[in-house]
Biopython code that builds the backbone (N, CA, C, O; Angstrom):
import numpy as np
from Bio.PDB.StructureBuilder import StructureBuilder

atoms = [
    (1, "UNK", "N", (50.595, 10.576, -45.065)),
    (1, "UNK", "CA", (50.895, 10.282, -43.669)),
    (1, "UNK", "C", (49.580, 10.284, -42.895)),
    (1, "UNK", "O", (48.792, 11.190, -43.164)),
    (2, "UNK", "N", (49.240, 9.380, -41.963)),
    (2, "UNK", "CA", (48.544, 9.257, -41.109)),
    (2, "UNK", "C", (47.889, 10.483, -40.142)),
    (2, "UNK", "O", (48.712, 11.364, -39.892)),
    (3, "UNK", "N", (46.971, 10.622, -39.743)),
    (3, "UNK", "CA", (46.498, 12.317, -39.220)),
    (3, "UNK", "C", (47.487, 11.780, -37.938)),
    (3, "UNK", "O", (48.377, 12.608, -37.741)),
    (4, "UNK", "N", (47.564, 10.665, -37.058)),
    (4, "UNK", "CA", (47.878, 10.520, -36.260)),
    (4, "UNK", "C", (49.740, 10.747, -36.206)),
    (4, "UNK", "O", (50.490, 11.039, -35.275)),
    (5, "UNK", "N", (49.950, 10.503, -37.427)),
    (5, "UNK", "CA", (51.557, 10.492, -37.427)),
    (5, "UNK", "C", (52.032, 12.467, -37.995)),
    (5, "UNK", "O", (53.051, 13.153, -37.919)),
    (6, "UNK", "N", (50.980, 12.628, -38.390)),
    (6, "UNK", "CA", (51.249, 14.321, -38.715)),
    (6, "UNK", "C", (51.365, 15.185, -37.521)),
    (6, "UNK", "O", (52.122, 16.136, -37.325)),
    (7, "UNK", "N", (50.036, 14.413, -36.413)),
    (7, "UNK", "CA", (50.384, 15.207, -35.228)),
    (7, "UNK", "C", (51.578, 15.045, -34.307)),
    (7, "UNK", "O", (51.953, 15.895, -33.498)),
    (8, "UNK", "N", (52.131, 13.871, -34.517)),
    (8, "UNK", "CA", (53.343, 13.332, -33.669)),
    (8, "UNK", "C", (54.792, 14.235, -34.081)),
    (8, "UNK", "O", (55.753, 14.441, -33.341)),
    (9, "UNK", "N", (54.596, 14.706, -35.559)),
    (9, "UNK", "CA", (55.635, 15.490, -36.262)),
    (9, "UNK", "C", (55.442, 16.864, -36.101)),
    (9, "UNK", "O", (56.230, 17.809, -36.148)),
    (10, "UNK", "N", (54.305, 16.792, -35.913)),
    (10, "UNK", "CA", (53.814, 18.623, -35.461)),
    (10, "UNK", "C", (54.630, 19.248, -34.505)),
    (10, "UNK", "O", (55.280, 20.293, -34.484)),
    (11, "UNK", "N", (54.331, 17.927, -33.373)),
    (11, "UNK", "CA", (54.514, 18.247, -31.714)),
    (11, "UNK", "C", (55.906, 18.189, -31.660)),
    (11, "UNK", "O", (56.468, 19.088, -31.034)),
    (12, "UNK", "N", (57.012, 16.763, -32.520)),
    (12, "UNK", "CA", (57.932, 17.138, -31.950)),
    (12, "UNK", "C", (58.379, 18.676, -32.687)),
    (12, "UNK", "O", (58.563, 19.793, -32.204)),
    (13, "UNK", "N", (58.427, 18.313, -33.621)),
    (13, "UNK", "CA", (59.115, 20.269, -34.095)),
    (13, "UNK", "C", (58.363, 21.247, -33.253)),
    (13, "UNK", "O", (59.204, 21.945, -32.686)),
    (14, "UNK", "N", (57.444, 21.521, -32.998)),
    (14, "UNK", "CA", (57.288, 22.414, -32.118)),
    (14, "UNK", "C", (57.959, 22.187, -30.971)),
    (14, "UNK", "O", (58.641, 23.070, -30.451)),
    (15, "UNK", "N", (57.866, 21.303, -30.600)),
    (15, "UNK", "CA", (58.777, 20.857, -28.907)),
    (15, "UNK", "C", (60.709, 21.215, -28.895)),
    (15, "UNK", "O", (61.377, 21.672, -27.967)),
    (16, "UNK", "N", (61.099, 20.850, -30.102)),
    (16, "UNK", "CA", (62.208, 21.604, -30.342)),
    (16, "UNK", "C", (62.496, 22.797, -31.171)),
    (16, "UNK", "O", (63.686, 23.075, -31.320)),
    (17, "UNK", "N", (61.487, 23.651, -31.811)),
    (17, "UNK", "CA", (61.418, 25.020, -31.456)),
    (17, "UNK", "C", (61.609, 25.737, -29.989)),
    (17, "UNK", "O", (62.311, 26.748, -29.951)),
    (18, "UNK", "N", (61.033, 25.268, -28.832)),
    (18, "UNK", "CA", (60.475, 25.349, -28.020)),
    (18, "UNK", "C", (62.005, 25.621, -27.110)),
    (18, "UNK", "O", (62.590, 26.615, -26.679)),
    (19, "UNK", "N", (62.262, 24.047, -27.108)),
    (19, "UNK", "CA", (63.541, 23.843, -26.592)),
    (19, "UNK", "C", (65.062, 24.846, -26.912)),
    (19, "UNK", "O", (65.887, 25.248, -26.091)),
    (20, "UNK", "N", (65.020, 25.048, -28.507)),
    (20, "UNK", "CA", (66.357, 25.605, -28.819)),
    (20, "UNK", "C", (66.119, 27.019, -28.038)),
    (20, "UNK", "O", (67.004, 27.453, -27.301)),
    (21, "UNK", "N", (64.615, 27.876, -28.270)),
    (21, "UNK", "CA", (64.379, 29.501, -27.374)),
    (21, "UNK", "C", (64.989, 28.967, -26.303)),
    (21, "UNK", "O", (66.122, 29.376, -26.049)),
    (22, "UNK", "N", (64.337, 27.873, -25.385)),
    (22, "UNK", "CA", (64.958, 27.998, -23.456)),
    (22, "UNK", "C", (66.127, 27.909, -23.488)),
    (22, "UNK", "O", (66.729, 28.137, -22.439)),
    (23, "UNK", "N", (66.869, 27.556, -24.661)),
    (23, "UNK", "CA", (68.249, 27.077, -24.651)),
    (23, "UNK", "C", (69.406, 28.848, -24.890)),
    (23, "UNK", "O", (70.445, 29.319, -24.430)),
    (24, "UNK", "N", (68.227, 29.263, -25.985)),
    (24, "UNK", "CA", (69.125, 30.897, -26.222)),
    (24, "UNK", "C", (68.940, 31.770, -24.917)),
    (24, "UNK", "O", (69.873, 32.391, -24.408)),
    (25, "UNK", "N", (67.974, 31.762, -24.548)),
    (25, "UNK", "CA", (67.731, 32.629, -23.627)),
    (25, "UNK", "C", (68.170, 32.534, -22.326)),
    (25, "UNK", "O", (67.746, 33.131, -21.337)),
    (26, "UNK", "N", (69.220, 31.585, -22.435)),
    (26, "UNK", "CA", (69.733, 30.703, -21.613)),
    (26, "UNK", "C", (71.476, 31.275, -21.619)),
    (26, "UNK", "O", (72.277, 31.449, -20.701)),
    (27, "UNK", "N", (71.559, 31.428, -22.928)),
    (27, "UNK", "CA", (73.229, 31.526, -22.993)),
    (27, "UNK", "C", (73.892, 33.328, -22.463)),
    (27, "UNK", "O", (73.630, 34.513, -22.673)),
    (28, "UNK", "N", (74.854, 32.485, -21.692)),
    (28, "UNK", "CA", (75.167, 34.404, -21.458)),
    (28, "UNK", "C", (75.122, 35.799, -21.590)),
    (28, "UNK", "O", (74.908, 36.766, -20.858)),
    (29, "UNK", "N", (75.460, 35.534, -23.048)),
    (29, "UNK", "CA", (75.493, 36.583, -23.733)),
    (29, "UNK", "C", (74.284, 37.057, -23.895)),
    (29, "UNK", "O", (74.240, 38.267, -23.674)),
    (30, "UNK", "N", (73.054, 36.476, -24.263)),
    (30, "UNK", "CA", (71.815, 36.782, -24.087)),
    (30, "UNK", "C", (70.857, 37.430, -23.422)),
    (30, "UNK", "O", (70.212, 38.448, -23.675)),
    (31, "UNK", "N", (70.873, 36.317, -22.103)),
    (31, "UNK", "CA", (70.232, 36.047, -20.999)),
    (31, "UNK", "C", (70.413, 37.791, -20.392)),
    (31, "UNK", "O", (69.298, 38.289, -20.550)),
    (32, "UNK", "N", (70.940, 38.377, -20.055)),
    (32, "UNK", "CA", (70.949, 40.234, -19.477)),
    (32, "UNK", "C", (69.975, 40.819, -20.016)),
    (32, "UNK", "O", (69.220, 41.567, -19.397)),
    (33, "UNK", "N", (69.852, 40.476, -21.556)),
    (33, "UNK", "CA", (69.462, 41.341, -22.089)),
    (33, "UNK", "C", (67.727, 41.090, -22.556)),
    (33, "UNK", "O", (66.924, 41.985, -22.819)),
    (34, "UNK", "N", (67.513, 39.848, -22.556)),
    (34, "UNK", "CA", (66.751, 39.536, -22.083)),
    (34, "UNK", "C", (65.897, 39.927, -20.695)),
    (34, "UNK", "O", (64.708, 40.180, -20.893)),
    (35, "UNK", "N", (66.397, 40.009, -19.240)),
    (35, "UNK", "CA", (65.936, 40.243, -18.703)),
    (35, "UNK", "C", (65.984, 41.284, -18.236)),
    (35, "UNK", "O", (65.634, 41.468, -17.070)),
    (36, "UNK", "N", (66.565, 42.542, -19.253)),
    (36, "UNK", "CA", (66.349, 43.848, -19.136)),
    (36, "UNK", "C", (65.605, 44.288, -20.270)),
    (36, "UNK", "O", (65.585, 45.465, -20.630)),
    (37, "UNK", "N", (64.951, 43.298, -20.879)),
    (37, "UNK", "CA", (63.844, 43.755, -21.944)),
    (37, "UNK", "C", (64.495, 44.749, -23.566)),
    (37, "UNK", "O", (63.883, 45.651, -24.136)),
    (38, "UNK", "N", (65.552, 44.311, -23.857)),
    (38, "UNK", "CA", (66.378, 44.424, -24.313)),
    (38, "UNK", "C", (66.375, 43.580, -26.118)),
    (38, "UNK", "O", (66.580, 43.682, -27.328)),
    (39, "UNK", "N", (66.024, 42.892, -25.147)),
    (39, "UNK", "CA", (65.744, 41.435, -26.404)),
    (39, "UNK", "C", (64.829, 40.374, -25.948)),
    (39, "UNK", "O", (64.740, 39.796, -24.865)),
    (40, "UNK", "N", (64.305, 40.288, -26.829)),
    (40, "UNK", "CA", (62.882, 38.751, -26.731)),
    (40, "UNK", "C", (63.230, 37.914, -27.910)),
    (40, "UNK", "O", (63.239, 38.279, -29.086)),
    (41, "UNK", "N", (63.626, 36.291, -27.246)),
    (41, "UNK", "CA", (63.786, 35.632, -27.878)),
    (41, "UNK", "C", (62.299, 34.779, -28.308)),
    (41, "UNK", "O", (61.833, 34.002, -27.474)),
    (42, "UNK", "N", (61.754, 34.927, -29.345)),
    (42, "UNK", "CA", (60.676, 33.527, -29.413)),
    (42, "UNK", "C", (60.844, 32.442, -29.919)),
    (42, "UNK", "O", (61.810, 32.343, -30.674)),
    (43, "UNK", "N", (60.027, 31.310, -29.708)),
    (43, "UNK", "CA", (59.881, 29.939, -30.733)),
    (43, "UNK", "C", (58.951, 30.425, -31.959)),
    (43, "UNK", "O", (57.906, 31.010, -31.675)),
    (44, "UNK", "N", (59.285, 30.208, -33.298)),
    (44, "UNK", "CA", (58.622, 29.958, -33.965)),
    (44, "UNK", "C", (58.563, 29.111, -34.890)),
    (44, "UNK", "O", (59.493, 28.321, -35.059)),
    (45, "UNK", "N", (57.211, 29.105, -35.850)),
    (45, "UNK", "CA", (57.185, 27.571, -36.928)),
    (45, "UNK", "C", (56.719, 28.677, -37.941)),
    (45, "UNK", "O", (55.885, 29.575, -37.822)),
    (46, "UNK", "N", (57.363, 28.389, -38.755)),
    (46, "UNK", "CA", (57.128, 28.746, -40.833)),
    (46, "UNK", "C", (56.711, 27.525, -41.317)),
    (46, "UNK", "O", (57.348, 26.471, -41.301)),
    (47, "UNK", "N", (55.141, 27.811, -41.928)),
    (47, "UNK", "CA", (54.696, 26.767, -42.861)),
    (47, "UNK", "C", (55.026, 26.726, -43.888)),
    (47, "UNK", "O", (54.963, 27.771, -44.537)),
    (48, "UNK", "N", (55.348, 25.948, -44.293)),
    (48, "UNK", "CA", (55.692, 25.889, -45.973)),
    (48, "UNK", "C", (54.491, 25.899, -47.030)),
    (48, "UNK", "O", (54.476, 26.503, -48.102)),
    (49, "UNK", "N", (53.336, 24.970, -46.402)),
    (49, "UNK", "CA", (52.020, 25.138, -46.943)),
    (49, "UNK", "C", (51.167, 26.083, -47.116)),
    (49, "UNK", "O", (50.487, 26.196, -48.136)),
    (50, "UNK", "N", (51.113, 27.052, -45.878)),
    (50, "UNK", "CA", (50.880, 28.138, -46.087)),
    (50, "UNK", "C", (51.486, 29.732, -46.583)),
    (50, "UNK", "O", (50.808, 30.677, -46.986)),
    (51, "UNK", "N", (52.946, 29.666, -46.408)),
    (51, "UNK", "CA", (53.793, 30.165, -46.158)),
    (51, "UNK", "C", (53.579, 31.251, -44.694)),
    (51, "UNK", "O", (54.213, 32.296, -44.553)),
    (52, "UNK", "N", (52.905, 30.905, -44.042)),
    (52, "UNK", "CA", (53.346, 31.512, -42.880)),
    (52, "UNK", "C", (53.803, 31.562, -41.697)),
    (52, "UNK", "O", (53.652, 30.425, -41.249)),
    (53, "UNK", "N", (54.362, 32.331, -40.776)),
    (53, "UNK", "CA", (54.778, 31.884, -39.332)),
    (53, "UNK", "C", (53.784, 32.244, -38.587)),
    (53, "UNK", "O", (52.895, 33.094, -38.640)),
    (54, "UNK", "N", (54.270, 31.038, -37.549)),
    (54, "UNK", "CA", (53.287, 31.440, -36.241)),
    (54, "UNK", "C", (54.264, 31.046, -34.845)),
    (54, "UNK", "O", (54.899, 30.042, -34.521)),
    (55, "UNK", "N", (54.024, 32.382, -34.219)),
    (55, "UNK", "CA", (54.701, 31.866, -32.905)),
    (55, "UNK", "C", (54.277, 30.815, -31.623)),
    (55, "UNK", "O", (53.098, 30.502, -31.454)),
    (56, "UNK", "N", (55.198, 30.387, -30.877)),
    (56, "UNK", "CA", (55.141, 29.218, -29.838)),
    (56, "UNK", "C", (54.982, 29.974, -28.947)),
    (56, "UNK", "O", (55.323, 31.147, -28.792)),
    (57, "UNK", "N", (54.198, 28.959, -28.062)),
    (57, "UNK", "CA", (54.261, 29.412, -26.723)),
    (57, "UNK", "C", (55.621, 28.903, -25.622)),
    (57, "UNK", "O", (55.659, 29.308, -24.460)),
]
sb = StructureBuilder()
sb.init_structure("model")
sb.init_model(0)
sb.init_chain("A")
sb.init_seg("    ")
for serial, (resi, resn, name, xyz) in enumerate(atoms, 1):
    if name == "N":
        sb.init_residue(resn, " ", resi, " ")
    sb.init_atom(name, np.array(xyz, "f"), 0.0, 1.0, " ", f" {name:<3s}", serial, name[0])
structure = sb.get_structure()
């Protein structure tokens, strides 16, 4: 794949990592506990190449 088309696949999966967190932290049941520090939802990505995760901003 193209360097240019690797970054386009990077961004969107990160962008919907990104998206599904605003989306949990979002849902009722959650969201309290969350903003009583209770629970922290993050985005993250698992490499397969490396095998490791790294969190989103």
């Amino acid at each position: 794949m193209h360097r240019q088309g690797e970054a386009r696949v990077d961004a969107t999966i990160d962008a919907h990592a990104c998206d599904v967190r605003r989306r949990l932290v979002a849902e009722p049941d959650l969201a309290g506990k969350v903003v009583a520090g209770e629970l922290a939802v993050v985005a993250a990505r698992y490499e397969l190449r490396d095998q490791h995760a790294r969190t989103l901003a």
